[in-house]
C-alpha positions as CSV (number, residue, x, y, z in Angstrom):
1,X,131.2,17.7,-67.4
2,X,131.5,20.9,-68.6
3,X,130.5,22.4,-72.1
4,X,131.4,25.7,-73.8
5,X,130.3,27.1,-77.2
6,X,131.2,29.9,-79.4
7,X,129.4,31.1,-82.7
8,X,129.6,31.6,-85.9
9,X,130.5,34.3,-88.2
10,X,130.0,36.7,-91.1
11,X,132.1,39.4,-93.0
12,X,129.9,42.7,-92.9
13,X,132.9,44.2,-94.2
14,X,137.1,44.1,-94.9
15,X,136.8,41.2,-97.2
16,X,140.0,40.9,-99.0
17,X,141.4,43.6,-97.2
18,X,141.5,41.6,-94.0
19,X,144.2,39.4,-95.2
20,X,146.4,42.6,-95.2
21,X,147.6,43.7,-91.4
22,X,147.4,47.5,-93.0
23,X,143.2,46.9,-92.5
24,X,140.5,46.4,-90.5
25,X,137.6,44.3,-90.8
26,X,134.1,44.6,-88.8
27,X,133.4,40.9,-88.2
28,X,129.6,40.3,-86.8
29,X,129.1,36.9,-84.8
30,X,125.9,35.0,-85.7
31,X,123.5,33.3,-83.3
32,X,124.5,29.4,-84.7
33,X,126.9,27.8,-82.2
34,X,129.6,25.0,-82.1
35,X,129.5,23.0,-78.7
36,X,132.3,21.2,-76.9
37,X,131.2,19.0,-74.0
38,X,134.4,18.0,-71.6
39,X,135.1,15.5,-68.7
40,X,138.8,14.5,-67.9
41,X,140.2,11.1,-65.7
42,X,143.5,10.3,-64.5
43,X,145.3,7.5,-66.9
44,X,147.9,6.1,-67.3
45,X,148.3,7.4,-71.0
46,X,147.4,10.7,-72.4
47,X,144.6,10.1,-74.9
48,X,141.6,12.2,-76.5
49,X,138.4,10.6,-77.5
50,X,136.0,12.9,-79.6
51,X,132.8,12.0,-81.0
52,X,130.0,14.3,-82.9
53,X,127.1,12.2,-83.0
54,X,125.6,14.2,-85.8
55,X,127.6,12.2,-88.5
56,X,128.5,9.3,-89.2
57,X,131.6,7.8,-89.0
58,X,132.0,10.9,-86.8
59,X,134.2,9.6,-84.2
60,X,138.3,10.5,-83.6
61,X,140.9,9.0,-81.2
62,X,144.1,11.0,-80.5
63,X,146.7,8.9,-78.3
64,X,149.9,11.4,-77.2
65,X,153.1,10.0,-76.3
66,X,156.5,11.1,-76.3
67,X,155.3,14.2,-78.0
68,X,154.0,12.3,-80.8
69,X,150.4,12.2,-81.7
70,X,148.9,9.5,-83.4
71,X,145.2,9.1,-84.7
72,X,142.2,7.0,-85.4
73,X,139.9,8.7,-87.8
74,X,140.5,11.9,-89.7
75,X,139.4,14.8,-88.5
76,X,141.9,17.8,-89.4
77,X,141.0,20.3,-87.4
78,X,140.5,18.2,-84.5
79,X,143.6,16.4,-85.1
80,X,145.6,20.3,-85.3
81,X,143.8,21.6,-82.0
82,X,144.5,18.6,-80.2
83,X,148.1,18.5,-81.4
84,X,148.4,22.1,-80.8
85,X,147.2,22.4,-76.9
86,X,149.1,18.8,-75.9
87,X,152.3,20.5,-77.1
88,X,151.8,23.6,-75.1
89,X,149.9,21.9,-71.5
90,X,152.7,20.4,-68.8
91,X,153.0,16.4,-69.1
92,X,149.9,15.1,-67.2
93,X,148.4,11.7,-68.3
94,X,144.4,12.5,-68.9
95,X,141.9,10.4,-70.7
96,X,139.7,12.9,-72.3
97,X,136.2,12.7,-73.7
98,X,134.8,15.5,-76.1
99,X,131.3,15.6,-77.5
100,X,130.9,18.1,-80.1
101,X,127.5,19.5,-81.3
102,X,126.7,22.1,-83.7
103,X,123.2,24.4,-84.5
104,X,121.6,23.1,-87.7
105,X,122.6,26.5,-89.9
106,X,126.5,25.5,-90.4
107,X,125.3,22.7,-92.6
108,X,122.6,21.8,-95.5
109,X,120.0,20.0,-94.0
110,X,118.9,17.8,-96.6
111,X,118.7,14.6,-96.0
112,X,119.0,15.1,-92.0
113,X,116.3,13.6,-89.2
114,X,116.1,16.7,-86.6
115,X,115.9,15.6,-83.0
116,X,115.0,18.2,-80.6
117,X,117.8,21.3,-81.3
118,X,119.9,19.2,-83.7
119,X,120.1,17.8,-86.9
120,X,121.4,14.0,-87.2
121,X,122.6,13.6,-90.5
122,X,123.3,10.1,-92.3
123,X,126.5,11.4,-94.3
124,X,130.2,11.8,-92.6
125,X,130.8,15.0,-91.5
126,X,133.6,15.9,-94.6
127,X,130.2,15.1,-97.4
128,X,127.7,17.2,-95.9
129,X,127.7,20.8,-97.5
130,X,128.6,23.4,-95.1
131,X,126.7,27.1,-95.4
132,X,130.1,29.1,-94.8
133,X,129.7,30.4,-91.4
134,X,133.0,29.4,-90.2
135,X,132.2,25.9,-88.5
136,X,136.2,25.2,-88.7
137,X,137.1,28.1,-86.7
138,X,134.4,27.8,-84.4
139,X,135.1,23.5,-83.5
140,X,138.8,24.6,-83.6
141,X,138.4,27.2,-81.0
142,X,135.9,25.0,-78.3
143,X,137.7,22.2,-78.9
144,X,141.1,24.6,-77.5
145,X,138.8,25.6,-74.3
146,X,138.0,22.4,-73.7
147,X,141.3,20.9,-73.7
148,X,142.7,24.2,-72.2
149,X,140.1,23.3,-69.2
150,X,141.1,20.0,-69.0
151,X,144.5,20.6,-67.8
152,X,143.6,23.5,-65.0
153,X,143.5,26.6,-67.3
154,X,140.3,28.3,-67.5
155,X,139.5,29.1,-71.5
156,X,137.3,32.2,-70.7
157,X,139.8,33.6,-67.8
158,X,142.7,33.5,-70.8
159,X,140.8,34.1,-74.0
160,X,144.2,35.2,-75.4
161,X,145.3,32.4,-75.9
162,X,142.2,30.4,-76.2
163,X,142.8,32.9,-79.8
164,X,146.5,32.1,-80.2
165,X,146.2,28.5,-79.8
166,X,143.0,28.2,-81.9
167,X,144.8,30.6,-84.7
168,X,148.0,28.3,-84.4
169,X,145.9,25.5,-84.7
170,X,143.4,26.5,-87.4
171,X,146.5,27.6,-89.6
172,X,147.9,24.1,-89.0
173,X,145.0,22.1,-90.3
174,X,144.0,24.9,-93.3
175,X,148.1,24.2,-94.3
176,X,148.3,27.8,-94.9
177,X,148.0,31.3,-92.7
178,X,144.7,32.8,-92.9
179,X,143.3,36.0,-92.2
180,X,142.3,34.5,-88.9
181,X,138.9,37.1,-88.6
182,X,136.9,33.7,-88.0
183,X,138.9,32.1,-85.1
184,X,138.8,35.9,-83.0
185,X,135.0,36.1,-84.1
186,X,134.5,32.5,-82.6
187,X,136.5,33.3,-79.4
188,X,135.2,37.5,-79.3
189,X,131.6,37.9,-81.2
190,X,131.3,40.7,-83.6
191,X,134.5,42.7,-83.5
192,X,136.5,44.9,-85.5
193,X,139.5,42.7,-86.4
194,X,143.1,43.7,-87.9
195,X,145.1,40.9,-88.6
196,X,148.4,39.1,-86.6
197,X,151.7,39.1,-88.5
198,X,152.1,35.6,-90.5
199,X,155.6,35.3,-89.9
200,X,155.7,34.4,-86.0
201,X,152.9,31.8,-86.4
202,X,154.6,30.4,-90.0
203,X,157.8,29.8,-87.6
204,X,155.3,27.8,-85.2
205,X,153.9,25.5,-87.9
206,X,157.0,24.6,-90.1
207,X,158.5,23.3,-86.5
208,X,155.5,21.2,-85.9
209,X,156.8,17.0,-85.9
210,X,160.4,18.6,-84.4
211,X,161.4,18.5,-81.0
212,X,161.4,22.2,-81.4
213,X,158.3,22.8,-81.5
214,X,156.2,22.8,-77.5
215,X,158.6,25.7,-76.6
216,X,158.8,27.6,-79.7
217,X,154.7,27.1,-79.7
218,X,154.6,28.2,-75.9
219,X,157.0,31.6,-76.5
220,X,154.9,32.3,-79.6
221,X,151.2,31.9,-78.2
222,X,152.3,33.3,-74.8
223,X,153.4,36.5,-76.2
224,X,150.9,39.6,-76.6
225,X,150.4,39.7,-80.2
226,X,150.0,42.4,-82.6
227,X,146.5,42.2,-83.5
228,X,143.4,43.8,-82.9
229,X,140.6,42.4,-81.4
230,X,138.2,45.4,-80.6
231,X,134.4,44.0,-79.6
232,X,132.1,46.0,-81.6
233,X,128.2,45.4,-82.1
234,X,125.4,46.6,-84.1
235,X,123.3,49.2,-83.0
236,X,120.0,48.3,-81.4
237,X,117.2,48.0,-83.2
238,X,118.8,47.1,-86.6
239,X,119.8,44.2,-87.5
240,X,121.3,41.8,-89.8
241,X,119.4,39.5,-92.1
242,X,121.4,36.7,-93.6
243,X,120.0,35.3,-97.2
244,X,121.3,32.1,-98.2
245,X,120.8,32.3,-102.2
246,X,122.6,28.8,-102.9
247,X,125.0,30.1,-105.9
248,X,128.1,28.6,-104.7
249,X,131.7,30.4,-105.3
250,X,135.4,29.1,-105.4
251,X,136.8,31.6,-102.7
252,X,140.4,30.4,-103.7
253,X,140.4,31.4,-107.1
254,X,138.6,34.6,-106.8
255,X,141.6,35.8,-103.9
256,X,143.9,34.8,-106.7
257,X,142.9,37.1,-108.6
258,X,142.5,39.6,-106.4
259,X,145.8,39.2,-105.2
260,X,147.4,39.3,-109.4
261,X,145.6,42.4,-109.6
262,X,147.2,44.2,-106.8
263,X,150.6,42.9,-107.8
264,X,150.0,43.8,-111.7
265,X,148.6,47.1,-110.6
266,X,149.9,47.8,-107.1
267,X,149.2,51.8,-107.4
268,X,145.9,51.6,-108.6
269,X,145.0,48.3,-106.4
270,X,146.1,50.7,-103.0
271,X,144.3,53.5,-104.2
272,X,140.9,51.3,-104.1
273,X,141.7,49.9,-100.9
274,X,142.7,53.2,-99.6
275,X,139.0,54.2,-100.3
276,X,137.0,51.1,-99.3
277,X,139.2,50.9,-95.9
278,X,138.1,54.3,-95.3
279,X,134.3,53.6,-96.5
280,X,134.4,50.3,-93.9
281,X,135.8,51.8,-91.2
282,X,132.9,54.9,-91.4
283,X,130.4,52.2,-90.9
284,X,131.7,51.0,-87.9
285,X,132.2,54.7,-86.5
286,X,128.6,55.1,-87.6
287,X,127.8,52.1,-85.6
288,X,129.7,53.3,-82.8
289,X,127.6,56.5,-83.1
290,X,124.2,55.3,-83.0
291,X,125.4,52.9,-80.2
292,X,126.3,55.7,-78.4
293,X,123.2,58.0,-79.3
294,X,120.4,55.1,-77.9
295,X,122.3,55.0,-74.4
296,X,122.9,59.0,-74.4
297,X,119.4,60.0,-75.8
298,X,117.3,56.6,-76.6
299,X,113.8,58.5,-77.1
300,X,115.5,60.9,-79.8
301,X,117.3,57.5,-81.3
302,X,113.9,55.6,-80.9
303,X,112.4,58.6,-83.1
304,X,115.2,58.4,-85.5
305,X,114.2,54.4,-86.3
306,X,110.5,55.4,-86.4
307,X,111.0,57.5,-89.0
308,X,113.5,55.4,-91.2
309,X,111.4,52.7,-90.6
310,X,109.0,53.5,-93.3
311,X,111.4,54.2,-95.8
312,X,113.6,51.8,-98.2
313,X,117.3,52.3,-98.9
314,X,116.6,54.6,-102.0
315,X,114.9,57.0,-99.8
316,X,117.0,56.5,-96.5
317,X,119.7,58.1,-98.5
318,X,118.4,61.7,-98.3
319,X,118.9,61.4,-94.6
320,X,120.6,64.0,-93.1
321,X,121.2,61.8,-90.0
322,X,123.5,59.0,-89.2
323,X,121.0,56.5,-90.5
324,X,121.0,58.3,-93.8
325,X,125.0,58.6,-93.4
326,X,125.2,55.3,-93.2
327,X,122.7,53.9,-96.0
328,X,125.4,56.4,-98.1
329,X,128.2,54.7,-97.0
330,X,126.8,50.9,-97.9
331,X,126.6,52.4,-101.2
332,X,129.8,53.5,-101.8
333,X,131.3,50.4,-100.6
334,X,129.5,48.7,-102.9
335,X,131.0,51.5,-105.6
336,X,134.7,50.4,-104.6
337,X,133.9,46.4,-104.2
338,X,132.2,46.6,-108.1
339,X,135.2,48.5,-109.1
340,X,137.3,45.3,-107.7
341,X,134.9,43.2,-109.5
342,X,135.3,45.2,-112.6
343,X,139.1,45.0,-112.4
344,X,140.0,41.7,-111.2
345,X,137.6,39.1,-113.0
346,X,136.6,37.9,-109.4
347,X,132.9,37.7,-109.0
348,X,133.2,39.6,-106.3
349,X,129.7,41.2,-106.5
350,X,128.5,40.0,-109.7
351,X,125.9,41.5,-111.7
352,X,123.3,39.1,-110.4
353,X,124.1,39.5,-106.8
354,X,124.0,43.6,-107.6
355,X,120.5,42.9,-109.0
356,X,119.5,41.4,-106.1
357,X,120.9,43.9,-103.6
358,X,119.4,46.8,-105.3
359,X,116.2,45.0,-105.5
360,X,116.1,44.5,-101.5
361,X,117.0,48.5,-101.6
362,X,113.4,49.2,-102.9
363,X,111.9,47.5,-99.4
364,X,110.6,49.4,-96.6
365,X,113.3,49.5,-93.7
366,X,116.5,48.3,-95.5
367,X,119.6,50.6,-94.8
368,X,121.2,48.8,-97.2
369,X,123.2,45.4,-98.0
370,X,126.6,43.9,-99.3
371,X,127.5,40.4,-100.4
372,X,129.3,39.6,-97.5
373,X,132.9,37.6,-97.0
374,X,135.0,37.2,-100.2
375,X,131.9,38.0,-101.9
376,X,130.3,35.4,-104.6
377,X,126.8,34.5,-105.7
378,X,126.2,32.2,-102.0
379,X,124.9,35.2,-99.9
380,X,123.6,38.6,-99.1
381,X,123.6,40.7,-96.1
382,X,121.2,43.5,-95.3
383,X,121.1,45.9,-92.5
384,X,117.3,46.3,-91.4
385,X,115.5,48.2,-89.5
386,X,114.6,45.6,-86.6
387,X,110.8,46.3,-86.8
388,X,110.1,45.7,-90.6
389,X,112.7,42.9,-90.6
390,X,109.5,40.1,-91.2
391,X,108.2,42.6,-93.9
392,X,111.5,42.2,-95.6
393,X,111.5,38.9,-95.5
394,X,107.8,38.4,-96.6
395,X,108.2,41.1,-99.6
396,X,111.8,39.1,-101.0
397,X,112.0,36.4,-103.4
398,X,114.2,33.8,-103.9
399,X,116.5,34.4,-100.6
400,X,116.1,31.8,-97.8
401,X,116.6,34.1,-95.1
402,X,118.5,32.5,-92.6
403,X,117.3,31.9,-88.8
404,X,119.8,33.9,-87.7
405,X,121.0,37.1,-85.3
406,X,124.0,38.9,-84.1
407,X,125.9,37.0,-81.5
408,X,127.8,39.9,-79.2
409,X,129.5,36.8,-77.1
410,X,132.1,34.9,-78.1
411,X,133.5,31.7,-76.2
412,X,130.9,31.1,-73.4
413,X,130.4,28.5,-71.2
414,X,127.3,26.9,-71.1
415,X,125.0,25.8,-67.7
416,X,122.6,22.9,-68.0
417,X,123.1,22.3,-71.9
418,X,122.3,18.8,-72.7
């Protein structure tokens, strides 16, 4: 048996903007994992049995023949990445067993009985609440590798199209063409991400149930795609605190109207995303920068932490240092995403979430924060400086800070998981 993971995900930045291949997105993967656990016999059928014992009902059958699929249980997102790799593999009768397990923050956990790392929960997987981390994206892309290792082709020796496949997929079972930053964060870690074109991957899925399809998949998913995919990681010694604040948001709705904005107002829609692309795209330079300082000089970037460390975002501001350059340029992509907010009618960061933000600004060692994603009253992000980060958490009400870090690795496989 054989068992790979990959993690989950968060927007630090490029929301909106990432469904646009024009832009860039800085996509950080989170420490909370999906696990696929493989083994593959000979048959005389092709079939694929997966289970995820931490639901109920949570059990799925997919019998292939003929180039039809056909299913017990519904599942889709396992039904679209089975469906998806049995069209592009060579013929090759396998019966396939897939045990899928996921870390207890993609879900609520109320109502769930926790044995040793997991949570067993007593609801199907489709009724328990999920926590927005991209648990799609992330069974969608294992479940891929695990199918891709079944049939001879090693996921983490092709990861490109572990991402094709998984995006081909994810699209399929969503019924619509994402941005895809959650799929290349589940298969890459934190990145910066600019999106692939729609239209080559649209072809792919309005072919699917035609006798089209396998070879028009395998061209499309074979082909070096226009996308970028650029691993990029927090510096060390800050890091990223997740807060769960349980407002919910319709992400739907609030992209519609983001999306009738910039049509009603396309000059003055660009202009704002002219200026918050550039704002974005400093932090990750910034990031790059301090990367680059603690492996080039680490006692003069040790020093430079020491001495942020006592100071809160307000103060960190006056900083004539990258640190302070950076705790700047949270704040004016803030400016640009209240503008949005302002203009659109999406509560994109509402005056509540703003509250809260400039509230954690006033704690010792926070660079500063942004509601991350789409935006929405669900979350916060905040950049820390790693040694005050239980401080933070101590001195901050009503936030459940989530048991969470970055995640630099992507797909992995996994030795002696169990």
């Amino acid at each position: 048996m054989t068992t790979y993971s990959a993690p989950g995900k968060a927007l630090l930045c490029g929301g909106y903007l990432v469904i646009d291949p024009a832009y860039s997105a800085y996509v950080v993967g989170l420490s909370a994992r999906i696990y696929a656990t493989v083994s593959a016999s000979e048959a005389s059928t092709t079939s694929v049995h997966v289970v995820s014992p931490q639901f109920d009902k949570g059990e799925w059958t997919y019998n292939y023949t003929n180039g039809q699929l056909t299913a017990i249980g519904h599942n889709p997102f396992a039904h679209a990445a089975v469906n998806t790799v049995l069209h592009y593999v060579p013929p090759r009768n396998l019966h396939i067993n897939i045990s899928i397990k996921s870390d207890n923050a993609y879900h609520s956990q109320i109502d769930s009985t926790q044995r040793g790392q997991f949570a067993y929960h007593k609801k199907a997987i489709h009724e328990v609440p999920k926590t927005g981390l991209g648990s799609s994206a992330a069974l969608t892309t294992v479940l891929v590798a695990a199918l891709l290792k079944s049939y001879g082709i090693d996921p983490l020796h092709n990861t490109h199209l572990v991402h094709n496949l998984s995006q081909v997929a994810h699209c399929s079972a969503q019924k619509k063409i994402g941005s895809g930053f959650d799929v290349a964060s589940a298969v890459c870690g934190s990145l910066v991400y600019r999106r692939f074109p729609a239209e080559s991957v649209n072809m792919v899925i309005a072919a699917e149930g035609t006798s089209e399809y396998g070879a028009l998949l395998r061209t499309t998913v074979n082909q070096k795609w226009k996308v970028t995919l650029e691993p990029s990681f927090l510096p060390p010694g800050i890091s990223l605190l997740m807060g769960d604040v349980q407002g919910g948001s319709e992400t739907p709705g609030m992209v519609a109207k983001v999306m009738a904005w910039r049509k009603a107002k396309p000059r003055e829609a660009e202009m704002v995303w002219r200026d918050l692309n550039a704002a974005n795209m400093l932090m990750v330079k910034l990031f790059n920068d301090l990367r680059k300082l603690s492996l080039t000089n680490n006692e003069a970037y040790e020093q430079l932490l020491a001495e942020a460390a006592p100071l809160n975002a307000l103060k960190m501001i006056m900083l004539q240092n990258p640190l302070g350059e950076l705790a700047r340029c949270i704040i004016t992509i803030r400016k640009h995403l209240k503008k949005m907010t302002r203009e659109t009618g999406a509560a994109i960061e509402p005056d509540e979430q703003s509250a809260l933000l400039n509230k954690c600004n006033t704690y010792s060692g926070v660079i500063g924060g942004v509601v991350p994603g789409a935006g929405g009253y669900d979350a916060i992000s905040l950049l820390v400086i790693s040694s005050t980060v239980n401080n933070v958490k101590r001195e901050s009400q009503g936030v459940q800070w989530m048991e969470l870090k970055e995640e630099n690795e992507g797909l992995r496989l996994e030795k002696g998981f169990k």
